[in-house]
C-alpha positions in Angstrom: 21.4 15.3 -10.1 18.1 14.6 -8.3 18.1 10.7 -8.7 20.3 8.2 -7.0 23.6 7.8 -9.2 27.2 5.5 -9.0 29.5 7.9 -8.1 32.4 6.1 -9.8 30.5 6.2 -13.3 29.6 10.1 -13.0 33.5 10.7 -12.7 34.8 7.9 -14.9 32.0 10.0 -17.4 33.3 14.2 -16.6 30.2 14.8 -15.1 31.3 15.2 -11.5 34.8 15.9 -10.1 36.0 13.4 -7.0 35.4 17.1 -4.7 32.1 17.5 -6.0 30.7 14.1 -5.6 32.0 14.2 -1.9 31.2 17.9 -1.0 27.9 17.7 -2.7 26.4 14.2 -2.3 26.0 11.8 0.0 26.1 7.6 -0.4 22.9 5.8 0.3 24.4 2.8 -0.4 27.6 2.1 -1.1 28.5 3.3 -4.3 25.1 4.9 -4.8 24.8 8.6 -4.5 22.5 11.5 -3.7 21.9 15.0 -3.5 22.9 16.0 -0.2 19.4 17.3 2.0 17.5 15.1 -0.8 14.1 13.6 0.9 14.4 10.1 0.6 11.5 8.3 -0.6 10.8 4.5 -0.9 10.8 5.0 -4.8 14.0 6.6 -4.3 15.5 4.2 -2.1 14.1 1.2 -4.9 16.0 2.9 -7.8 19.1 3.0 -5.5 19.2 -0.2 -4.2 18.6 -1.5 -8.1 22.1 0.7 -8.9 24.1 -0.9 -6.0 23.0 -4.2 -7.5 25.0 -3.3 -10.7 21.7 -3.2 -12.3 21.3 -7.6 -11.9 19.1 -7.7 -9.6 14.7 -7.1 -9.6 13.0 -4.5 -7.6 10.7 -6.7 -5.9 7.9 -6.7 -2.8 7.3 -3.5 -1.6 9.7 -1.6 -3.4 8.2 -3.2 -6.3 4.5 -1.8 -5.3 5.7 1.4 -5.2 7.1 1.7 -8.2 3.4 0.3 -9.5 2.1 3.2 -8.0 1.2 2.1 -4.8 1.0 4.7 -1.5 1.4 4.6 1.9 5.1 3.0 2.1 7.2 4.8 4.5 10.9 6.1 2.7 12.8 4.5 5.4 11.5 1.3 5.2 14.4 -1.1 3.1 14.4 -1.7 0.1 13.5 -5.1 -1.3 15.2 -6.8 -4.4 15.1 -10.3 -6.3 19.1 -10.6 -6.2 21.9 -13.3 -5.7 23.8 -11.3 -2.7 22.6 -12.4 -0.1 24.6 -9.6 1.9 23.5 -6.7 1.1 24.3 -3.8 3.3 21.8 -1.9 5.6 18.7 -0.7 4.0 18.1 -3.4 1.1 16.9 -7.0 1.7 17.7 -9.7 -0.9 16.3 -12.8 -1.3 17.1 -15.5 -4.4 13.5 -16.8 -6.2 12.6 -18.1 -9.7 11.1 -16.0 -11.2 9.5 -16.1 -15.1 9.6 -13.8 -17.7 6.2 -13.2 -17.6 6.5 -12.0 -13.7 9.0 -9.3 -14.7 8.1 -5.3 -16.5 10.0 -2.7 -16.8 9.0 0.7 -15.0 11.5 3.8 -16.0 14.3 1.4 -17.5 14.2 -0.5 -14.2 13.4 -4.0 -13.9 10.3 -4.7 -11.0 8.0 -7.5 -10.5 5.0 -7.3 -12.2 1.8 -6.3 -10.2 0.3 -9.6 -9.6 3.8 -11.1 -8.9 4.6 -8.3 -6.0 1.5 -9.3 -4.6 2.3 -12.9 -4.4 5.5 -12.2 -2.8 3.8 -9.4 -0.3 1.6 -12.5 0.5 3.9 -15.1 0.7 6.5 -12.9 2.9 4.6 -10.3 5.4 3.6 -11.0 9.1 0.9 -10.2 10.1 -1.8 -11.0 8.6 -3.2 -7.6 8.6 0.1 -5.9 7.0 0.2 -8.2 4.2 -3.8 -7.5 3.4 -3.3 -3.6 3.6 -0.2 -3.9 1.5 -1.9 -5.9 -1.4 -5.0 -3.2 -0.8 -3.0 -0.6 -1.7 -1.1 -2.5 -4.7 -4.5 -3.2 -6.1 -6.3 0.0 -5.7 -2.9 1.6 -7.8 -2.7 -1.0 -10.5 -6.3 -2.2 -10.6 -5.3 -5.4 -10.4 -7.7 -8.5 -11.4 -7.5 -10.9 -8.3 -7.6 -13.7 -10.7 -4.0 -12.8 -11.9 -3.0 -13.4 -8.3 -4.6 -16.6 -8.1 -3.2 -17.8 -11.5 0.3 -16.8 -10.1 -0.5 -18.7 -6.5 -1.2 -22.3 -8.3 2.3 -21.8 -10.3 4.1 -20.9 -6.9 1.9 -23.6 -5.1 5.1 -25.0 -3.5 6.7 -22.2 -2.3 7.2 -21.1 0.9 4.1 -18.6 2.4 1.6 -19.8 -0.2 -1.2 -20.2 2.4 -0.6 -16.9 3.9 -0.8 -15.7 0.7 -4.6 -17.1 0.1 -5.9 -15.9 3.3 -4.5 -12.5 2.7 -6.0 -12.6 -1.0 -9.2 -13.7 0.4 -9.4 -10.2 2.8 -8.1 -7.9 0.1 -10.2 -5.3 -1.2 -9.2 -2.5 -3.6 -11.2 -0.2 -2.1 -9.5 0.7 1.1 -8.1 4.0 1.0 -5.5 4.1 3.9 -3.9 0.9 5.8 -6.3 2.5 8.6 -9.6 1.5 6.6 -7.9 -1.9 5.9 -7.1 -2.3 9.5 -11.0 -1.5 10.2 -12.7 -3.7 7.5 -10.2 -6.6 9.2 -11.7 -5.3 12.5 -15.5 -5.8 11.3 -14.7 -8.9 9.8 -13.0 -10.7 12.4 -15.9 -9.7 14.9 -17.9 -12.1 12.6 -20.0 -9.1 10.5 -21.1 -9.5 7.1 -18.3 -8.4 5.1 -18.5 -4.6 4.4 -19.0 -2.9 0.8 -16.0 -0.5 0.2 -16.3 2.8 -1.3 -20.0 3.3 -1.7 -21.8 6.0 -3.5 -24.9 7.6 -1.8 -27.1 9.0 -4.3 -30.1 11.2 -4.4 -33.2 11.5 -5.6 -31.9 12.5 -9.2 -28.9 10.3 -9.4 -26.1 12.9 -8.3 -23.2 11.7 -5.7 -24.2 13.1 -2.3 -21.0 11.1 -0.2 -19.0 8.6 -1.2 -18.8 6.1 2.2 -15.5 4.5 3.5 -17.5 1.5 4.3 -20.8 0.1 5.1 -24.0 -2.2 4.3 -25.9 -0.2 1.4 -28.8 -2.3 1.9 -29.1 -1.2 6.1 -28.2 2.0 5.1 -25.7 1.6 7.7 -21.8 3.3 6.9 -18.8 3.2 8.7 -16.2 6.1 8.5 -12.6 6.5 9.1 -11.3 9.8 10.5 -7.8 11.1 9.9 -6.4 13.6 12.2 -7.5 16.3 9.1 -11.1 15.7 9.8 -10.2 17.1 13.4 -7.8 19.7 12.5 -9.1 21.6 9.5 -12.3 23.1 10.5 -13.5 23.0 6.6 -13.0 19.8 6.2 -15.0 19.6 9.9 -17.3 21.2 8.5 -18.0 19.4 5.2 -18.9 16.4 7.2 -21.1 17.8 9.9 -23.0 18.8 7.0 -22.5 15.2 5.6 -23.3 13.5 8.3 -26.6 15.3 8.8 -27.9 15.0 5.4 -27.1 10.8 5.3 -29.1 11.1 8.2 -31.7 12.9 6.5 -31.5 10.2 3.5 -31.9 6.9 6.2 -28.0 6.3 6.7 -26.8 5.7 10.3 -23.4 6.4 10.2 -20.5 5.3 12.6 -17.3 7.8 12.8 -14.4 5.9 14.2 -11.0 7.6 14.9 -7.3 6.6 15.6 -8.5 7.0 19.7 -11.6 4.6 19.6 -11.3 1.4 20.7 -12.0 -1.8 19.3 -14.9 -2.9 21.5 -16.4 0.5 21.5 -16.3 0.9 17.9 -18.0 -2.8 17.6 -20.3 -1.8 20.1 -21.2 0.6 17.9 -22.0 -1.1 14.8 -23.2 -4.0 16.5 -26.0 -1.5 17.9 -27.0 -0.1 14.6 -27.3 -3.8 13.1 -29.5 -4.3 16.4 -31.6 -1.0 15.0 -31.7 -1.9 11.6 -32.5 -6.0 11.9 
């Protein structure tokens, strides 16, 4: 058995003997089992928490995202749940909500939140700021998500607790961002007062073929703002690849800023404040 399981109903049902579900698998939760060595994933984690519910309650908030598809959840966060107990043990938090019929899908026989409700509640319930925009960035680049669904679902909920946080987080959200890093940069750029940046633009050439596909930028400045991961350091192809990049958006007009996890703020501002200088 790879997925999380109640021990009691794999012996009740002859599949497992009382010495194999203890020699061989480990709780989670209690009365929710797994494969001894098993990585434990946030999806994994949603599904168990869901069993140790007795199957009542609603994967919901992140939990729910990643079960939309969502990446960039760490396994070891807890998992989240629409459910009565208000105990649950370590690892799972539970709140009590309404919740309509309309705000609730089934994903792989498990009850979750449906996109645009997980990204009320994400709204409604995450601190900072920041966190709550790159975790609706990543719900809506899985799911695609129409922001007007999320503003529907806001006017329904207009009484609940976090609703404002909720609208200034929907206001910053942009599918586009590929990594909470390039959320946590377009908030940068933003906050310093800069026009708000274009996500995920195509540079084309003279003959209409993709040349680079920008994290970020001003198309009309030709000015482009990239986020490094450690990979861009560390594999010397990938290195590579956008030396040669870089050089031929320079060819092609494009002043392009590189920012990396060691930069900081003011000198990455500094930056793109001096190429708007340049370019105005």
């Amino acid at each position: 058995m790879t997925a999380p399981f109640l021990g009691a109903e794999a012996v009740a049902a002859g599949r497992l003997t009382p010495y194999a579900l203890r020699s061989r698998y480990t709780a989670i939760y209690p009365g929710v089992h797994i494969a001894r060595n098993s990585p434990v994933t946030a999806a994994l984690r949603a599904e168990a928490a869901w069993l140790w519910s007795r199957r009542r309650g609603i994967v919901a908030g992140r939990s729910a995202a990643v079960l939309h598809g969502a990446k960039w959840v760490e396994g070891g966060r807890p998992a989240e749940l629409i459910h009565h107990n208000r105990h649950p043990p370590r690892g799972i938090w539970t709140w009590c909500d309404a919740i309509a019929d309309d705000e609730v899908q089934t994903i792989s026989g498990i009850p979750v939140t449906s996109a645009a409700r997980t990204a009320v509640d994400i709204g409604c319930r995450r601190t900072p700021l920041r966190q709550a925009v790159a975790e609706m960035d990543a719900l809506l680049r899985a799911t695609g998500l129409d922001r007007g669904e999320i503003e529907i679902l806001l006017a329904r909920h207009r009484g609940r607790r976090g609703v404002r946080n909720a609208h200034r987080a929907l206001a910053l959200v942009d599918g586009g961002a590929e990594s909470p890093r390039e959320t946590w940069l377009r908030l940068l750029l933003i906050k310093a007062g800069l026009p708000r940046p274009q996500t995920q633009i195509r540079v084309l050439d003279d003959y209409g073929q993709i040349v680079a596909r920008l994290d970020m930028g001003w198309p009309e400045l030709k000015i482009g703002v990239e986020y490094d991961g450690d990979h861009h350091w560390t594999d010397r192809q990938q290195l590579a690849r956008d030396i040669r990049r870089t050089e031929l958006l320079r060819e092609m007009g494009w002043e392009v800023i590189r920012v990396t996890a060691e930069d900081g703020d003011a000198s990455i501002l500094g930056r793109v404040e001096a190429a708007f200088a340049h370019r105005t």
